[in-house]
N, C-alpha and C positions, 0 to 999 in steps of 0.2 A: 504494500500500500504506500502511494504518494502523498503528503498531506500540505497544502501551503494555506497561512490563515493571517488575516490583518487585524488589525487592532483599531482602523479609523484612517482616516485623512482628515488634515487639520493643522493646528498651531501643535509647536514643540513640548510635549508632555514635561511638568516639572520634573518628574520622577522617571526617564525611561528605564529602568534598571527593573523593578520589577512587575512594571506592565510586560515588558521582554521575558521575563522570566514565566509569568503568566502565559502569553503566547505561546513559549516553546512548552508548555507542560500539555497547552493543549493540543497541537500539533501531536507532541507525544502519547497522548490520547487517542488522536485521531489513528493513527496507522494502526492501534489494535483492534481496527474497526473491522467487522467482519464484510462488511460491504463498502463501497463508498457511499450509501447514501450513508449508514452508521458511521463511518470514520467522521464526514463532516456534523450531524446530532451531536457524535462525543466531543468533537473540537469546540461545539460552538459553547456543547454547558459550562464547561471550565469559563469561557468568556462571558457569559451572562449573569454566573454567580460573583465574580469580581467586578467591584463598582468604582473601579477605575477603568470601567468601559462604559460606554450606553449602549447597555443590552440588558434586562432582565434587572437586577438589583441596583440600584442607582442609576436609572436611565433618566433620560430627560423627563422636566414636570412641565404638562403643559396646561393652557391659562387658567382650569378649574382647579391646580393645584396636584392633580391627578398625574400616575404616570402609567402608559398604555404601552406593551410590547404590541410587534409585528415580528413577523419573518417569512422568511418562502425560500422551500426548495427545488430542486430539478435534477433529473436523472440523463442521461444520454438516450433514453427511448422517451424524450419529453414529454412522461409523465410528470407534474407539479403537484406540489401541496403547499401552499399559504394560509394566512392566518394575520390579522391584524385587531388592533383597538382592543386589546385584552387587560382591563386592570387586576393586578394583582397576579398575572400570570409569569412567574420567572423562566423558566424554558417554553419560549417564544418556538424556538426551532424543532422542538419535541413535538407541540400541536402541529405546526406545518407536515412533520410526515408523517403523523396522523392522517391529516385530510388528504397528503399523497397515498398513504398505504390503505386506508382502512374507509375513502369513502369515496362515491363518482365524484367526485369536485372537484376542484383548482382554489377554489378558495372562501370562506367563512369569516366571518368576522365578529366582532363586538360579544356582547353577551353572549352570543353563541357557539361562539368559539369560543370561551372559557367554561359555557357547560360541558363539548367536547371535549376539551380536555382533562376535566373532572373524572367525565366517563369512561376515559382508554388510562386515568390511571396517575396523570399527572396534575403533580399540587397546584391548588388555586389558593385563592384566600391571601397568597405571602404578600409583605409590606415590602415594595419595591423601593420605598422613599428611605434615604439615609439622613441623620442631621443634618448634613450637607448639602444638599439638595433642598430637604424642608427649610433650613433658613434661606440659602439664595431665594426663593421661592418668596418665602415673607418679607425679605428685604424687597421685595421689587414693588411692594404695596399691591397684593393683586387685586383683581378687578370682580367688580359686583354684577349683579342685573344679568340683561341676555348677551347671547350672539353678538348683538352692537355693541355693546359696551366692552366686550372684550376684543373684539377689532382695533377698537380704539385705545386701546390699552397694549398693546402686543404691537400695533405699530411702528413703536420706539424699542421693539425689542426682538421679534421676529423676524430673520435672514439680515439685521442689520449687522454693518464691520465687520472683524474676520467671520463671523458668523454664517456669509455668501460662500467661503469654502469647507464651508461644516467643523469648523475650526472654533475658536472663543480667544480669550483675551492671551496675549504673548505671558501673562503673571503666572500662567498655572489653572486656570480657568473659573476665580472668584466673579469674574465679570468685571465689567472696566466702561465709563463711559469715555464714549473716542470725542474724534476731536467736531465729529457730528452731532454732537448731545444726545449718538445711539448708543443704546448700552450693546456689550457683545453676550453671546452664548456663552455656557461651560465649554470647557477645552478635552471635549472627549468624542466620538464620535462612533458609526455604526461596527457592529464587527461581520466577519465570514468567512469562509473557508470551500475549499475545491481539493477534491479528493478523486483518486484512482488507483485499479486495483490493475493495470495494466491491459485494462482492453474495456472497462468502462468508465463513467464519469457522473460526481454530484457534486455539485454547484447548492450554496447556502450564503444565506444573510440576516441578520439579525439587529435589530434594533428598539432603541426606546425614543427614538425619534428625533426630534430637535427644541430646546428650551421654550419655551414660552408661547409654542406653537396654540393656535385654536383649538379647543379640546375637539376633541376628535378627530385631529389631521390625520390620515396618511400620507405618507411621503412615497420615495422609490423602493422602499426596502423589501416591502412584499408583493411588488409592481413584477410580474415575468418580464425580463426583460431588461427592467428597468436598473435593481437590487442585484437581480440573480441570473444566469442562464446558461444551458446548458446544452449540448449538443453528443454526436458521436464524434467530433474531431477534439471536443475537449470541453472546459465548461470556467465561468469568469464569478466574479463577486466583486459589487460597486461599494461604493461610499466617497461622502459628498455631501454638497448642495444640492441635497435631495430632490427639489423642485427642478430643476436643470436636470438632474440625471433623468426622469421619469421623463420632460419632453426630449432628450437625445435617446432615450432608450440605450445608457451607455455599455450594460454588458451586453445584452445583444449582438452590439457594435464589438465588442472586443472578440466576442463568444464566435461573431462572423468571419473576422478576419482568418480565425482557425480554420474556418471551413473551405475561405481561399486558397488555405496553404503555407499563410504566415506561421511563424514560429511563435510560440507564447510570448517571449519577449518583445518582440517587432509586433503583435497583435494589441500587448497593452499600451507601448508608446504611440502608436497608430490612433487607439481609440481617445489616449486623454489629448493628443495634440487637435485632433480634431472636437474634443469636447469642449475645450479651453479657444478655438478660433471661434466656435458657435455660440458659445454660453459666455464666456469672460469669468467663468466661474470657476472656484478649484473643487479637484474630485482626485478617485486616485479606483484601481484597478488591479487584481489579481486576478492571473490567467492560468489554468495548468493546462498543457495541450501534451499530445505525444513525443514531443523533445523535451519536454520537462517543465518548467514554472518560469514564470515573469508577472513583474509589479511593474508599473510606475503612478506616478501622481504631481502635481502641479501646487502642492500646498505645503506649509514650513517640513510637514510631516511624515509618514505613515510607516508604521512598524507592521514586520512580517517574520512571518515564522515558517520555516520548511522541515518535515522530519521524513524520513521514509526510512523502508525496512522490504 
């Protein structure tokens, strides 16, 4: 088994030492995987249980104070399983291959995909939000009333400053007002992984979204296409400015190039130069194809982890 997994695209983590180490334990997870779609499930939990990622346990809170996993996977015979808007759900990427293995669908969401998940076995109920998280959250004064009122409220705080490359303030990701009078995001961002057993592929992504989003955004992360994809030449995983990644459809795009004939490497720098002339926005890109893995990205960031066996 092959396994390569990222940790986000973004601003420079305070701490990369043991986000890294975290990465490679999951990696090292992954390859005992008895399948690729299992190698990438086991890579992704190790990263959704540690909340120096946004995934599962300390993911982003968005404007009702709330914080919602998504994820989606994909197999090389493009079968899918997603799954988004789940509070309280910390293996986001468990329910997704659920709805890939175990139902006709592509994809489920909201409360109903937290009953889902109840039913095949995986815990609901958990407190996603850490002190951390809950005060940035209180510090921001959040907002009352409906729908409008939190528009107006997220304004000044949604996709603004580094925030546009899914990134947050260069301090470590306290948040920071820039020199727009916008405040930024936390400095942490989506995770995924792409896994292969030497003649198949599964492509995964996971996320808790982005700060101070409209309660109930989805972003690209449980988007086919968008987040995650996967093919029989090989299979990619995004992360980003989510909103830009979902109109370029950027693993797709990378997931393509494999199928041209590009090398994983030449496949990811292909898709972020082209993601970066369209959008102006940063994103970043893991690809495993049949010569092996490549990343790249366009933001201060992005750590990655390779293991095989």
């Amino acid at each position: 088994m092959r396994v390569i997994a990222h940790g986000g695209a973004g601003g420079s983590p305070d701490e990369p030492a043991p986000r890294q180490a975290t990465l490679d334990e999951a990696t090292r997870r992954g390859v005992d995987g008895d399948t690729p779609l299992g190698a990438v499930e086991a890579a992704l939990g190790v990263l959704e249980s540690d909340p120096r990622f946004n995934a599962g346990v300390g993911g982003a809170v968005q404007s009702d104070g709330v914080a919602r996993t998504d994820a989606g996977v994909m197999t090389s015979d493009r079968e899918i399983g997603a799954a988004c808007s789940m509070p309280g759900v910390e293996r986001a990427a468990s329910v997704a291959r659920v709805v890939h293995t175990e139902t006709p669908h592509v994809f489920v969401s909201g409360e109903h995909a937290v009953d889902l998940a109840d039913g095949f076995g995986i815990e609901t109920g958990v407190d996603l939000l850490t002190d951390e998280t809950r005060e940035r959250y209180e510090d921001e004064d959040p907002p009352r009333g409906g729908p409008r009122e939190h528009l107006d409220w997220l304004a000044t705080r949604f996709g603004s400053g580094d925030d546009r490359a899914g990134g947050g303030s260069a301090d470590g990701g306290e948040g920071r007002e820039g020199d727009d009078g916008k405040r930024d995001a936390p400095d942490h961002d989506t995770v995924g992984a792409v896994a292969t057993d030497g003649g198949t592929f599964a492509a995964a992504t996971s996320t808790g979204g982005r700060s101070f989003a409209l309660a109930g955004r989805v972003g690209d992360v449980p988007q086919v296409g968008s987040g995650f994809f996967c093919t029989a030449a090989g299979g990619a995983s995004a992360t980003g400015a989510g909103e830009d990644i979902a109109r370029v459809t950027l693993s797709r795009r990378a997931a393509g190039y494999l199928d041209d004939g590009l090398g994983a490497q030449a496949a990811a720098d292909r898709a972020i130069d082209e993601f970066e002339e369209i959008t102006g926005s940063g994103a970043g890109v893991i690809v495993l194809g049949e010569d092996g893995a490549g990343s790249a990205f366009n933001t201060d960031g992005m750590q990655t982890s390779i293991a095989y066996k």
